[in-house]
N, C-alpha and C positions, 0 to 999 in steps of 0.2 A: 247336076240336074238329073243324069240318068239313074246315082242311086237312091234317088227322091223317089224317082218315076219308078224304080224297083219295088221300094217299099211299097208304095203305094198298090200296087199292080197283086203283089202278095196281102194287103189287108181286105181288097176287093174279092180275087180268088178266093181267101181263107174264109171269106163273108158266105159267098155263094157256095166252097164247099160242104157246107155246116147248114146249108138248106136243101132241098128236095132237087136241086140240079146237078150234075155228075160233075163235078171238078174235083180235082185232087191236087189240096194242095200242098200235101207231101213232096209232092213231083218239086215242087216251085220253090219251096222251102228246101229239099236239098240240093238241087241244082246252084241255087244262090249263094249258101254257103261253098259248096263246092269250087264255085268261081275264086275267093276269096277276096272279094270286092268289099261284100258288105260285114257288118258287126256280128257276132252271133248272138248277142244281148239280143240287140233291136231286131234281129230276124224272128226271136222266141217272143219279143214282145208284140211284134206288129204281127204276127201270124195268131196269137192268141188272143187277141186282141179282134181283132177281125172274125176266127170261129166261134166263139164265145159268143158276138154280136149275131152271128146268125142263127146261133141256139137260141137266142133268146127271142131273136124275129120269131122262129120257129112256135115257143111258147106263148109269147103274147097271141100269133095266130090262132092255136088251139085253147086259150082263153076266149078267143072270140068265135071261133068256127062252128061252133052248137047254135048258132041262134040259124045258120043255114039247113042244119041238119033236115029238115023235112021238106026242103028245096027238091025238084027232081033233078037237077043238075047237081047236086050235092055229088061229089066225088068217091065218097066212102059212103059203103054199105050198113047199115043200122046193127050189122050182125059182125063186119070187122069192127068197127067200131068198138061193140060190146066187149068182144074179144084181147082187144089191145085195152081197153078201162081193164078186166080182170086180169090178165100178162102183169099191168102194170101195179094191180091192188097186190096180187101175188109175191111179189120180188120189191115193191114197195120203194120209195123213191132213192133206196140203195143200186137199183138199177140205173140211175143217172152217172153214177161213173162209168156204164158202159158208152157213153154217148160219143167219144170219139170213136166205135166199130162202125165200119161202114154198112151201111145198107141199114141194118138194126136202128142207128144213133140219131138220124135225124126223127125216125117217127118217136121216137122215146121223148125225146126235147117237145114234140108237138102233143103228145098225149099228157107231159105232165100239166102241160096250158090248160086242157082239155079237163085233168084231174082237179084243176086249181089249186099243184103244186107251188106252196108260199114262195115269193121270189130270193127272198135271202137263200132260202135253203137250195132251191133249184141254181140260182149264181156259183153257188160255192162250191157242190157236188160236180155242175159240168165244168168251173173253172179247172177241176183237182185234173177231170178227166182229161180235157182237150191241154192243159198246160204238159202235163204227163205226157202225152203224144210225143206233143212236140218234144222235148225233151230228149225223149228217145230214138227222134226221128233225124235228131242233130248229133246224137251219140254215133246212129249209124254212119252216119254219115263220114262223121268226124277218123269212123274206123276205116272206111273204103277211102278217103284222104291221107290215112297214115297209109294204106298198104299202097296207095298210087304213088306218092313219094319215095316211100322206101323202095319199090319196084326202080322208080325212074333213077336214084341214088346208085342200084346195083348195077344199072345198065354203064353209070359212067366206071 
């Protein structure tokens, strides 16, 4: 049951880190592995799994978010707005592999909505990026696990 409740708890976090709320859920994905409780398969899939989902929250949002646009309570400025449409006409939906950088990744995901970035193409691009992450984030991981064992090996 708890490492249900683990997975779970990381495809949740991984959801919300992948939207406009501060979670990081690198912290959570190697801490997990680190434990060595859970799989590292299923950790790379439930954590990708989960970012991906809220990239795409993300996009479907800025697919829809322009019909607010001339709201006064609208969030964004008509002039960031403009700014982040040309950022992104600029560098062209090849900037969707940036999408796992923090801070940069999520408005990227919400402007390509905004762009009416095709959804295969926007799928596939943030899959490569957020899968990549992770990847790498379990490699570190995997490293500060080899040198914590080898550490504890030399002390016996």
């Amino acid at each position: 049951m708890f490492i249900i409740l683990g997975y779970l708890q990381l495809l949740f976090f991984s959801f919300l880190a992948a939207t406009f709320l501060p979670f990081s859920s690198e912290v959570i994905i190697s801490t997990m592995y680190l434990s060595n409780n859970f799989n590292i398969l299923l950790l790379l899939i439930v954590a990708s799994i989960g970012n991906i989902s809220g990239s795409i929250f993300n996009w479907y949002l800025g697919k829809k978010i322009l019909i607010f646009k001339n709201k006064r309570w609208f969030p964004i400025s008509e002039d960031k707005l403009n700014k982040s449409q040309l950022y992104f006409q600029k560098y062209g939906v090849w900037s969707l592999l940036l999408a796992w950088v923090p801070i940069i990744g999520d408005p990227l995901t919400m402007i390509a909505g905004v762009m009416k970035v095709r959804f295969s193409t926007f799928f596939i691009l943030v899959s490569i990026s957020k899968i990549s992450r992770y990847i790498f984030i379990i490699f570190l991981s995997s490293l500060i696990l080899g040198l914590r064992l080898k550490r504890n090996s030399c002390k016996q």
